[in-house]
N, C-alpha and C positions, 0 to 999 in steps of 0.2 A: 538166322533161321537155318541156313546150312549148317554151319558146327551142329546145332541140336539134331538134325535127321543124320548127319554120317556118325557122330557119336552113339547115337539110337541104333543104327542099322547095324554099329559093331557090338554090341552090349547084349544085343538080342540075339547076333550070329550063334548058330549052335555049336562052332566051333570056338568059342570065344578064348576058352579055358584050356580046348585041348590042342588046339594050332593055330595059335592065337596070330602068328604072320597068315597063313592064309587068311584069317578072319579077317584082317586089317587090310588086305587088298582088296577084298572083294565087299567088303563096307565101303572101301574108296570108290570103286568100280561102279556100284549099285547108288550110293549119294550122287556120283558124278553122271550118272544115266538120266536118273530124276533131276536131276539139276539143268541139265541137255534139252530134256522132254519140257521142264517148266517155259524153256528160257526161246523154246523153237519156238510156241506161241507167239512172243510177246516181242518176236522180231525185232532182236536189238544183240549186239554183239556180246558177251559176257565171259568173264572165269571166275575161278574161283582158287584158292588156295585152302591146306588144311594142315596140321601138325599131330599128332600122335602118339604120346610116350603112356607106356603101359609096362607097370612091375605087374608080372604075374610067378609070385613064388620070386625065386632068386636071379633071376632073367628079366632086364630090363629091356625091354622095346621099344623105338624109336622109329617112326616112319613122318614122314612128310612125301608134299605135294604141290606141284607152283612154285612160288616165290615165296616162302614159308620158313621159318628156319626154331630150330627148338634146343634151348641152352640149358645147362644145368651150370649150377654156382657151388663152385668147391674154394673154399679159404678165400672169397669173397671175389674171385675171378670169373666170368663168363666162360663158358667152355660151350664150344657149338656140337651138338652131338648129332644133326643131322647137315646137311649140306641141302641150300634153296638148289631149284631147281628154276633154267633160266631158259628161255624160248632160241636165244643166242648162242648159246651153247650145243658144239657139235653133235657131242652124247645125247642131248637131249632130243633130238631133230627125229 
């Protein structure tokens, strides 16, 4: 259910087309809000992770979130094109 609302929330952004990285944080930002709000109710601990590659035109976009990680396969190899994001790690603190 979350992939469909922060995919929804980016698709819909009115900047989708024309600043398509702002659009993609603030659909992160906004799913990750309602997701906060759902989960405060229902008093129980939770995350969430997400990934996000988007060609728009000749620029490819690549964002993740959490422990999430988003490959592309050239001549049959994995290639990581975002980097997960880890609770343990300094940067991430």
């Amino acid at each position: 259910m979350l992939n469909k609302t922060s995919s929804g929330n980016l698709l819909r952004h009115p900047k989708f087309i024309t600043d398509t990285k702002s659009a993609i944080a603030d659909a992160y930002n906004h799913t990750d809000a309602e997701f906060l709000k759902s989960e405060n109710s229902q008093n129980r601990e939770a995350g969430s992770t997400a990934s996000t590659a988007v060609l728009v035109g000749d620029r490819f976009l690549v964002a993740n979130v959490g422990d999430s990680r988003a490959v592309i396969c050239r001549g049959g190899d994995a290639i990581a094109v975002s980097r997960d994001h880890k609770p343990d790690q300094t940067d991430e603190r």
